[in-house]
C-alpha positions as CSV (number, residue, x, y, z in Angstrom):
1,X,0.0,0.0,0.0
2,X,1.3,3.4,-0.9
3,X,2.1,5.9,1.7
4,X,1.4,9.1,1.9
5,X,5.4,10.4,0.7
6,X,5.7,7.3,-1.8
7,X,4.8,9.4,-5.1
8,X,7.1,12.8,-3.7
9,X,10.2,13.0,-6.3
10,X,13.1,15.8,-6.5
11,X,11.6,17.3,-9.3
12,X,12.6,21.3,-8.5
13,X,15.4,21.0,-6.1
14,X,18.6,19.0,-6.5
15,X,20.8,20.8,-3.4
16,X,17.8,22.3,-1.2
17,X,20.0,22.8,1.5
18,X,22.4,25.4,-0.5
19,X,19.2,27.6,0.2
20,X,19.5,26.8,4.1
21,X,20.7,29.5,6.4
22,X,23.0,27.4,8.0
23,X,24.5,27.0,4.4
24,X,28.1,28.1,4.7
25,X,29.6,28.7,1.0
26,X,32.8,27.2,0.1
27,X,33.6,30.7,-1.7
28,X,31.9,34.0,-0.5
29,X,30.9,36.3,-3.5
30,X,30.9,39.9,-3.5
31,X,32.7,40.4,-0.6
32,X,36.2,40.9,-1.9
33,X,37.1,44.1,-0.1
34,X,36.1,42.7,3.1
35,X,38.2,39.8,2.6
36,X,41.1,41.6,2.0
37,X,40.5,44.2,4.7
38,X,40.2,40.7,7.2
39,X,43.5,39.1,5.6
40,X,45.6,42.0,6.6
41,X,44.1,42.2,10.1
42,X,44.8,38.7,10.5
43,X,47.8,37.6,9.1
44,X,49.8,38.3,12.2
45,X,48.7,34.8,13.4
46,X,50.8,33.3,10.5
47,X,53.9,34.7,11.7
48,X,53.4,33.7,15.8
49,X,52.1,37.1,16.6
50,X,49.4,38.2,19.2
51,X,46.5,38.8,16.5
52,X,44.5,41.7,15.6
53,X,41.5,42.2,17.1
54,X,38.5,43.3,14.5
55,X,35.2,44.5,14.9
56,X,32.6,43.7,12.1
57,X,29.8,45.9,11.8
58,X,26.7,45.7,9.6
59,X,22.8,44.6,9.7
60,X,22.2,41.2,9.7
61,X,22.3,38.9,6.5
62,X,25.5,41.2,4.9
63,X,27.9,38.0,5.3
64,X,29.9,39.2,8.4
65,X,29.4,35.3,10.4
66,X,29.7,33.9,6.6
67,X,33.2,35.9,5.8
68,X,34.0,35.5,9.5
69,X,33.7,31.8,9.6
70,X,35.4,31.6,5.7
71,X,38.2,33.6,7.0
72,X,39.2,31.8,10.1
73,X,39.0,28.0,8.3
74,X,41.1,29.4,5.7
75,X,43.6,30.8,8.4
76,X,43.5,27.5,10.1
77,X,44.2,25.3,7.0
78,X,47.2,28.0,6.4
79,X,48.6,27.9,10.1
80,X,49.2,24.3,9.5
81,X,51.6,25.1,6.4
82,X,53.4,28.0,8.3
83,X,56.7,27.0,10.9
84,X,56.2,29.8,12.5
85,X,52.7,29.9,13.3
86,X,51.4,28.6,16.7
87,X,48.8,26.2,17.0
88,X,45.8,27.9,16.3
89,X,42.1,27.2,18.2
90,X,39.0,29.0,17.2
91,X,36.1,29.8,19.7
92,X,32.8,31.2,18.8
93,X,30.1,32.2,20.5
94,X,26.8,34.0,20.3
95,X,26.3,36.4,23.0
96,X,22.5,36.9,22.1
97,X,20.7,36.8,26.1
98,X,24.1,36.1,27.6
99,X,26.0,37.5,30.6
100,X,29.5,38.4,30.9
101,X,29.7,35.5,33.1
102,X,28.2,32.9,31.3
103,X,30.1,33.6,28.3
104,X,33.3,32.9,30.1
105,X,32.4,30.3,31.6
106,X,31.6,29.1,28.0
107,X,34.9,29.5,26.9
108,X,36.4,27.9,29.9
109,X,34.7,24.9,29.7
110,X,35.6,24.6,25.8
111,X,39.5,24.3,26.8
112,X,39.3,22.5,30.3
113,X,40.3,18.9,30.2
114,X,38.1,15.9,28.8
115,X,37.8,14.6,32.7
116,X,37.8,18.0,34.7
117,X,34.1,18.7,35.5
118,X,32.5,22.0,34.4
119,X,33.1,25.4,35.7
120,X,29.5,26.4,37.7
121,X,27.2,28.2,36.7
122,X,26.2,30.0,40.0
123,X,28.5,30.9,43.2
124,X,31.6,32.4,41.8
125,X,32.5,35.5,40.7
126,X,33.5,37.2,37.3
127,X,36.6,37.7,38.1
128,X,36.9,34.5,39.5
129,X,35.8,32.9,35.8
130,X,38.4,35.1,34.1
131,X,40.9,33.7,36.5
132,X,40.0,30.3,35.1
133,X,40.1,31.2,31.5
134,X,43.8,33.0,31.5
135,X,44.7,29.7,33.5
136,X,43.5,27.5,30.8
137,X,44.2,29.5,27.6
138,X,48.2,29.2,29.5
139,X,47.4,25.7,29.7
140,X,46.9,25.1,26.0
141,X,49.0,27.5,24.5
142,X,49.3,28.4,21.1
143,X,46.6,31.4,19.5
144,X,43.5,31.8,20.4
145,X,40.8,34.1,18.1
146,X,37.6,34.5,20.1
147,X,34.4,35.4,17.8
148,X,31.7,37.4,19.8
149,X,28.8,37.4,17.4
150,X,26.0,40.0,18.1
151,X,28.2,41.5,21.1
152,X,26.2,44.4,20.7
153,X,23.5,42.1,22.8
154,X,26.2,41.6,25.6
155,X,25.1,43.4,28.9
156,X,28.7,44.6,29.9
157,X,30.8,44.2,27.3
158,X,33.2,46.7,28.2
159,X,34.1,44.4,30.9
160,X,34.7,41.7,28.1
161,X,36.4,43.5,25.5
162,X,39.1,45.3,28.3
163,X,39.4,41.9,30.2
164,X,40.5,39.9,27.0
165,X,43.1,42.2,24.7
166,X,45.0,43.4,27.6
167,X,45.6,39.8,28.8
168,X,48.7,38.9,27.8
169,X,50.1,42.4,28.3
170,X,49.6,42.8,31.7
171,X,50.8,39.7,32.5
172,X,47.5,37.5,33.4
173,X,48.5,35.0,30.6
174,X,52.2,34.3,29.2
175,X,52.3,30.9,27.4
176,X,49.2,31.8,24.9
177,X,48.1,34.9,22.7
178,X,44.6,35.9,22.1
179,X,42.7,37.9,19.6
180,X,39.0,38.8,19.9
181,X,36.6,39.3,16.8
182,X,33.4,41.1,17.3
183,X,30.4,41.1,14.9
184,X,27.5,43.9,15.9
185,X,24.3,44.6,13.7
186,X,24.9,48.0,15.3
187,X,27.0,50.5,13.7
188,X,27.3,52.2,16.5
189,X,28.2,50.2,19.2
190,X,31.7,51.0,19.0
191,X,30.3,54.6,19.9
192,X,29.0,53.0,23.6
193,X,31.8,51.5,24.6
194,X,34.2,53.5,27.0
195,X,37.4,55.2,26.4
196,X,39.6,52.9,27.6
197,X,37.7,50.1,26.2
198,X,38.5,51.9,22.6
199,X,41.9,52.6,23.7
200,X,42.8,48.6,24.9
201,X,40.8,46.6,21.4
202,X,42.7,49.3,18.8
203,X,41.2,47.2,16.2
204,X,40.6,46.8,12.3
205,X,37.2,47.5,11.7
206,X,35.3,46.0,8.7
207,X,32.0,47.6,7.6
208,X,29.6,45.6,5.1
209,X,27.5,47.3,3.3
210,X,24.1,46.6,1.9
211,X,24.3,44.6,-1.2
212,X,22.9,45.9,-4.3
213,X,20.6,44.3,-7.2
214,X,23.5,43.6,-9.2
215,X,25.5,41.6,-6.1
216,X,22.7,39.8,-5.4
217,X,22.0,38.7,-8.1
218,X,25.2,36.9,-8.7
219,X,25.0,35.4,-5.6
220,X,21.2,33.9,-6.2
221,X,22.8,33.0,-9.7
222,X,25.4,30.9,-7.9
223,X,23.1,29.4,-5.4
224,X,20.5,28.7,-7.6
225,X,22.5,26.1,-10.1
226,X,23.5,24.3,-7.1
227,X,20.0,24.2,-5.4
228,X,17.9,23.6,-8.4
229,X,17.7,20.5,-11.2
230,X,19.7,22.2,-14.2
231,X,17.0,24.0,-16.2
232,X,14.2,24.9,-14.0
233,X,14.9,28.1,-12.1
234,X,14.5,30.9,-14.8
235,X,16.5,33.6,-14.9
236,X,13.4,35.9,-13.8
237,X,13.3,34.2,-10.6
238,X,16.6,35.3,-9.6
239,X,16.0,38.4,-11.1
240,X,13.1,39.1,-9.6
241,X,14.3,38.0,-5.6
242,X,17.8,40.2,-6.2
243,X,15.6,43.4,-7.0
244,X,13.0,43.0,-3.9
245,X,16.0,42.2,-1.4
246,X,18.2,44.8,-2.5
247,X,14.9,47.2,-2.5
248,X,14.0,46.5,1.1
249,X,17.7,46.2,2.7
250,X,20.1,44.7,0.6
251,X,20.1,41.3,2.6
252,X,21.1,38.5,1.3
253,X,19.3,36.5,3.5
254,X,15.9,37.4,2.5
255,X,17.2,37.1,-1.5
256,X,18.0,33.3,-0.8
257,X,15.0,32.8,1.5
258,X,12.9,34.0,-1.0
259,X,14.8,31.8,-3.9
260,X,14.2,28.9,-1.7
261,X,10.7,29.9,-0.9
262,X,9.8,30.7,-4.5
263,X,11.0,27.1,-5.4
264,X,8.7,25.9,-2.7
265,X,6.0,27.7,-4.0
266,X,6.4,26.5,-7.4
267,X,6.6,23.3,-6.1
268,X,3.1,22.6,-4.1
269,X,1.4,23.9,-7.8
270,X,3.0,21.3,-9.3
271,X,4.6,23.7,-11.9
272,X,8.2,22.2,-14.0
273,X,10.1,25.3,-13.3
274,X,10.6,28.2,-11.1
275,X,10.0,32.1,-12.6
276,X,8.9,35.6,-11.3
277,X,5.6,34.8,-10.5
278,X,6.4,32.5,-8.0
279,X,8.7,35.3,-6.0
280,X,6.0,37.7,-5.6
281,X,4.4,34.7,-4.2
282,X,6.8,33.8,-2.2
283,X,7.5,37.6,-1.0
284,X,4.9,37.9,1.7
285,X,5.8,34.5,2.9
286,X,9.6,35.4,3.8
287,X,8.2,38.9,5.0
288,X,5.9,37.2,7.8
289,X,8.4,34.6,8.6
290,X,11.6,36.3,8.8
291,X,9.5,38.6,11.0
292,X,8.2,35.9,13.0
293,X,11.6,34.8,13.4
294,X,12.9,38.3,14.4
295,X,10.3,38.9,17.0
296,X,10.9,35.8,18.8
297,X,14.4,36.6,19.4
298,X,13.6,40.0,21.2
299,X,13.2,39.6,24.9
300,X,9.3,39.9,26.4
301,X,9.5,43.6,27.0
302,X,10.7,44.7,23.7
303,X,8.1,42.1,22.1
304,X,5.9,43.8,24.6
305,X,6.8,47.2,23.6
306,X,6.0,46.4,19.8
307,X,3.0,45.4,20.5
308,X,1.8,48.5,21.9
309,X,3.2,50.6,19.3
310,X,0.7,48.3,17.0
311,X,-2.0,49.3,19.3
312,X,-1.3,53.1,18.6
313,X,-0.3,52.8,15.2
314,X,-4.2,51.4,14.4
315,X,-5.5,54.1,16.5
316,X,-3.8,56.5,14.6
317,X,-1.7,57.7,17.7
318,X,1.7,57.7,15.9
319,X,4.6,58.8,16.0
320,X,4.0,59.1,19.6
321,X,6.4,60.0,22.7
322,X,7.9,57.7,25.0
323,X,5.8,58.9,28.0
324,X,2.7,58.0,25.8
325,X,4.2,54.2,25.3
326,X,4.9,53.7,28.5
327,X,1.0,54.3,29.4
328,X,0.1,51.9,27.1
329,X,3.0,49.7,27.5
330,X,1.8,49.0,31.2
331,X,-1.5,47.7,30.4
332,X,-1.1,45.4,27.6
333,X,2.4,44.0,30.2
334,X,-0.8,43.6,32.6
335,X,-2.6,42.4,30.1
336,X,-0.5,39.3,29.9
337,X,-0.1,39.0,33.4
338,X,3.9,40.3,33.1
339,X,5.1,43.0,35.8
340,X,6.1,45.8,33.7
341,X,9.6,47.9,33.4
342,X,8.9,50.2,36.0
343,X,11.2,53.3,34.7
344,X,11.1,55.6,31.8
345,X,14.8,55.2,31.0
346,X,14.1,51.3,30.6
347,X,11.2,51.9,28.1
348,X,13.6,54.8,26.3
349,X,16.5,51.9,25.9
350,X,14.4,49.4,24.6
351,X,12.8,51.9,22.2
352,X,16.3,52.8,21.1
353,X,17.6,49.7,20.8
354,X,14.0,48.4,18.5
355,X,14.5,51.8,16.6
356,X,18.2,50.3,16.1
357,X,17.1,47.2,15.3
358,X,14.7,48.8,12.0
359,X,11.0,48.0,13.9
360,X,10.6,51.3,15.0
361,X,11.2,54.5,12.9
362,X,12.4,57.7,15.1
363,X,11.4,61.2,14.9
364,X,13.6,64.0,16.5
365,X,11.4,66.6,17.7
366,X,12.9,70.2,19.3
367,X,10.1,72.5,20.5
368,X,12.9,75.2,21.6
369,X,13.3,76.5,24.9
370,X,9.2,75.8,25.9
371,X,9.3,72.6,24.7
372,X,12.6,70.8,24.7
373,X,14.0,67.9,22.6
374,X,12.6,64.5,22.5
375,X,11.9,61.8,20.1
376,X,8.4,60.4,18.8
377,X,8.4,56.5,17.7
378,X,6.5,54.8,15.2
379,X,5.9,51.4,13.9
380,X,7.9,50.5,11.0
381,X,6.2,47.1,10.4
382,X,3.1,45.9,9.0
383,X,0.8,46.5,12.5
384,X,-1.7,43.6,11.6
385,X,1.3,41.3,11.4
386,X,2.8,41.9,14.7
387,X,-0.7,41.2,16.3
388,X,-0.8,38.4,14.6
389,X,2.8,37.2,15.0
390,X,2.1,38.5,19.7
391,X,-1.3,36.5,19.3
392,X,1.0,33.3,18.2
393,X,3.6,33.6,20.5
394,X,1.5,33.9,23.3
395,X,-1.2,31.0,22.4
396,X,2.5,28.7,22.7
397,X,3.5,30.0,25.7
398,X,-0.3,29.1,26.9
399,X,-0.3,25.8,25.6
């Protein structure tokens, strides 16, 4: 008896995990500057030096984890050809909802030994986890390039990035050398850091750009003869995704999502090829998904705060001032049974940080000497989708 997958075939895609965001490309197009730019900050580590640090900054889906990750496997594979190069280890870690602590303690356990037990998670100190690390990163020797992805999410990380590239210097480690890669979506983090945080990381920093039609489209071009069975994406198709990507914010994440979605698309019809028509199809797909996606990964009280600016963006009440939120804020947090941030400050950062992040849009207002200077915040989402998108989240956390 047949089953219900028995008459599924590969008829559209032949590589459908090229089209995967965990795809990592064995060459990274249209990023050549960048590369070079890294090369040069890195290529102490070939010669036994203490390594650059460098700080990445661009929105997300712009290739900086992609380069990053091309970058230090291709410094790895060259350290073992080089006599002069130490032994090289590689650490990465996301600091998205992490502590200072915890992301020590992370590294920590990543170089203690196979049979030592695990550094805790509770009862000691920072300083007493950074104790630990310089003991172990003397223990192993050799170079050690630390990748903080979204370190703009770190609580304190000036305590981070002045702990780790002053190491060696002042003497906490001797046998070991260590460089520290940061990737922000925030151009301006560098600006919040302290001065002697700025004056301890004197690092290379690599900006990436937006991608334009043009770059994306050789990329989706690339992807899509790997992804697809020769013949049926059309040329349209990759056309089509390049042009609404680069439109919206030259991410080429949402070009392959949309690719891959298109091909999807195409697919459940039961059509023989791919073309343009399935993109616009597939365009409001990636829009509410990548949004989905995006939403979830904000903590409850920004989520909370987006879904009162929906609120007053249907009643018509934006751009509106943070005073005005926080009203609002405070009864749909009691809404959901959550005790609210009790501060204006609070509600100002996490505005600032959503505005950062491209949800909200920012208006700077100056009424003069009567008035003052303040800001007014908008939505800049579809408002029905994020009710939507809060409705779901909350049925699961229900269920």
């Amino acid at each position: 008896m047949a089953g219900p997958f028995s008459d599924i075939e590969r008829s559209i895609f032949a590589a459908k995990e090229v089209l995967s965001e965990d795809y990592q490309p064995d060459q990274i197009l249209e990023r050549d500057d960048e590369i070079d730019e890294y090369r040069h900050a890195l290529e102490d580590v070939l010669f036994g030096r203490t390594p650059q640090n460098v700080m990445l900054y661009g929105r997300a889906g712009l290739g900086k984890t992609a380069v990053t990750t091309y970058m230090t496997e291709a410094l790895r594979d060259e350290v073992a050809e080089r006599p002069d190069a130490d032994e090289l280890f590689v650490h990465e870690l996301n600091c998205n909802g992490k502590t200072v602590y915890s992301v020590v303690r992370t590294l920590v356990n990543e170089l203690l030994p196979e049979a030592a037990s695990e550094f805790p998670k509770r009862g000691l100190s920072t300083a007493d986890a950074f104790e630990e690390l310089y003991a172990q990163l003397d223990r192993r020797g050799g170079t050690h390039l630390v990748v903080f992805d979204e370190i703009d999410h770190l609580g304190d990380a000036d305590t981070l990035l002045y702990e780790l590239p002053r190491a060696r210097s002042i003497g906490h480690i001797a046998d070991s050398k260590v460089g520290v890669i940061g990737i922000s979506n925030n151009y301006t983090f560098r600006q919040d850091l302290s001065p002697k945080v700025k004056d301890t990381l004197m690092e290379a920093e690599i900006s990436f750009s937006p991608y334009d039609a043009s770059e994306l489209r050789a990329i989706l071009a690339d992807r899509a003869d790997r992804a697809f069975v020769d013949g049926v994406c059309d040329d349209s198709a990759v056309a089509r995704a390049a042009a609404i990507a680069a439109k919206d914010r030259g991410n080429a994440r949402q070009a392959i999502d949309l690719l891959r979605v298109g091909g999807e698309v195409a697919k459940k019809r039961g059509d023989d090829g791919v073309d343009d028509s399935h993109i616009v199809e597939a365009q409001d797909l990636v829009q509410r998904g990548r949004l989905r996606n995006r939403i979830r990964d904000q903590t409850q009280h920004a989520q909370l705060l987006l879904e009162t600016l929906a609120y007053l963006e249907d009643r018509g009440e934006t751009p509106a001032r943070s005073k005005t939120i926080k009203t609002r804020y405070e009864r749909v947090a009691d809404s959901h049974a959550v005790d609210p941030l009790t501060t204006l400050k609070s509600i100002q950062n996490h505005l600032s940080d959503l505005h950062m992040l491209g949800f909200l849009h920012r208006t700077d207002r100056n009424r003069g000497e009567s008035g003052g200077r303040y800001y007014e915040y908008g939505l800049d989402l579809d408002s029905d989708i994020v009710l939507d998108i809060r409705g779901e989240i909350e049925a699961e956390r229900d269920r």
